[in-house]
Phi, psi and omega in degrees: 000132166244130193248122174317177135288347169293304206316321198277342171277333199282332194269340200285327169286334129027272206302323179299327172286346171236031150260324213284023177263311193279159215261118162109350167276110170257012186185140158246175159205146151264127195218193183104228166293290172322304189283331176269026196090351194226045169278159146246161166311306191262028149309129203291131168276118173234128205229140212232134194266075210276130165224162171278148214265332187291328192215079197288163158316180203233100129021286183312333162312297178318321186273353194272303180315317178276340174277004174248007168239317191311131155262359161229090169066183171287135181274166191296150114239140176281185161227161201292145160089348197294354185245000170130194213264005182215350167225081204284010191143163180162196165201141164234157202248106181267109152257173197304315169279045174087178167292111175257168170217102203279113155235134165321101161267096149332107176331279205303335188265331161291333193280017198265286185323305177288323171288017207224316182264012104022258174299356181085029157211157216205182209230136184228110166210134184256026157239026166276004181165136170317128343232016169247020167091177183250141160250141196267002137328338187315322218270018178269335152308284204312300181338280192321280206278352183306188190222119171287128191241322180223119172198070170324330188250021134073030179292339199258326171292332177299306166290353168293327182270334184283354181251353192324309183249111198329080159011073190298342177266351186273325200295281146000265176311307190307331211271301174298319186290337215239012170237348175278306167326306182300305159318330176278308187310311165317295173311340146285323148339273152307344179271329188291323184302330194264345173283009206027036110350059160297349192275297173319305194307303181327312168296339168284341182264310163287019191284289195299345168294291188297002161280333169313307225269327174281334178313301162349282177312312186270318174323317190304325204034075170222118172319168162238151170247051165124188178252027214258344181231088161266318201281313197299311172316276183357298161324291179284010187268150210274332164233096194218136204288179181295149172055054179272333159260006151276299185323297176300331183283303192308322193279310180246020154251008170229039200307330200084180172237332155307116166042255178308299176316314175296319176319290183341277168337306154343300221263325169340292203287287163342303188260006168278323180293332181279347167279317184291291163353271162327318190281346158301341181050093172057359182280340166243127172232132169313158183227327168247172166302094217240110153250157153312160200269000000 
């Protein structure tokens, strides 16, 4: 459905005046594309419903409320945690202005997250969403760019000042974890290739793209808010190897099935890891020998 921008501002305040009543909601934000600069007209509204985890919202609200914007029937809405442990509850909503989508934030579980990446440490679970999963850095992203629409209590500015600046121990752990991974993988990675194992190679291969594609975000020390425009960041990141998003297109929408072909493709892949590599100036040294099998 398409919708202006009067229409998508007129629901957004809309919506925002009839959550921002209900008891245990303490922060609204707008967030997603809209808030980063990267909408289209038929983008999504995404609006993020924030509470303390001691004194959460009342679910049934959320739904009396989100069923008086729906224009086709009752809408999906959830209770907390039903969609995983880090894209915690929501609902989504077709209105007279296009699609929102209402997500749950826990106070205590972001502010946990931005203090864990603090310290260099950072939480990954991939079966919270398609298709690499959620990294829990999303939520330092989402902090930085939402647009606070209701935060009475200066809760979203707090958490905000606290993401300014990028994590040199997060920047560190990502570097190590997601390039040292990509390095154990190549090495399987060739056995499988010389075994034509397309089912193995392949996987090996979307393994180490997202390890790469985060290896990235922190050489940049740019949060990521998902994967869905990574390759378009990337791309525009001021150190980033050439051509990386034809390459990464070429290796896995044309990986092969032979042999040979899956090598090929490998060292495509070897060497777009040694350019990522290299771009680290030394903050990552390789730890194995990665040869063909």
């Amino acid at each position: 459905m398409k919708s202006d921008p009067d229409e998508k501002r007129i629901i957004l305040d809309a919506i925002t005046s009839a959550f921002k009543d209900v008891p245990g909601i303490v922060a609204i934000v707008l967030g997603g594309s809209q808030a980063a600069g990267q909408a289209h007209e038929k983008s999504d509204l995404d609006i993020g419903l924030y509470y303390f985890e001691k004194h959460p919202f009342d679910t049934e609200s959320i739904r009396r409320i989100a069923n008086s914007f729906s224009i086709q029937g009752l809408p999906l809405v959830t209770g907390f945690y039903e969609w995983g442990p880090w894209v915690n509850g929501g609902a989504w909503i077709t209105t007279a202005a296009g699609k929102v989508d209402l997500l749950y934030r826990n106070i205590d579980q972001v502010q946990q997250t931005i203090t864990d990446a603090a310290n260099g440490i950072w939480h990954h679970n991939f079966d919270q969403q398609p298709p690499y999963g959620f990294r829990s850095v999303i939520y330092l992203g989402e902090t930085q760019v939402c647009k606070p629409l209701f935060d009475p209590e200066n809760i979203i500015r707090k958490l905000k000042d606290q993401v300014t600046t990028y994590p040199a121990k997060l920047k560190q752990t990502i570097l190590s974890d997601c390039l040292w991974l990509a390095e154990f993988t190549l090495i399987q990675c060739y056995a499988f290739a010389a075994a034509a194992d397309t089912y193995n190679t392949v996987g090996c291969f979307t393994r180490i793209a997202n390890y790469l594609t985060h290896a990235l975000f922190a050489i940049n020390e740019t949060y990521p808010l998902g994967d869905k425009r990574a390759m378009r960041l990337i791309t525009a990141f001021n150190r980033s190897p050439f051509n990386v998003e034809e390459t990464l297109s070429k290796i896995l929408g044309h990986a092969g099935t032979g042999a040979q072909e899956l090598m090929a493709s490998t060292d495509l892949l070897k060497a777009l890891w040694m350019e990522t590599v290299a771009l680290t100036e030394g903050q990552y040294q390789p730890r194995f020998q990665v040869d063909t099998a």
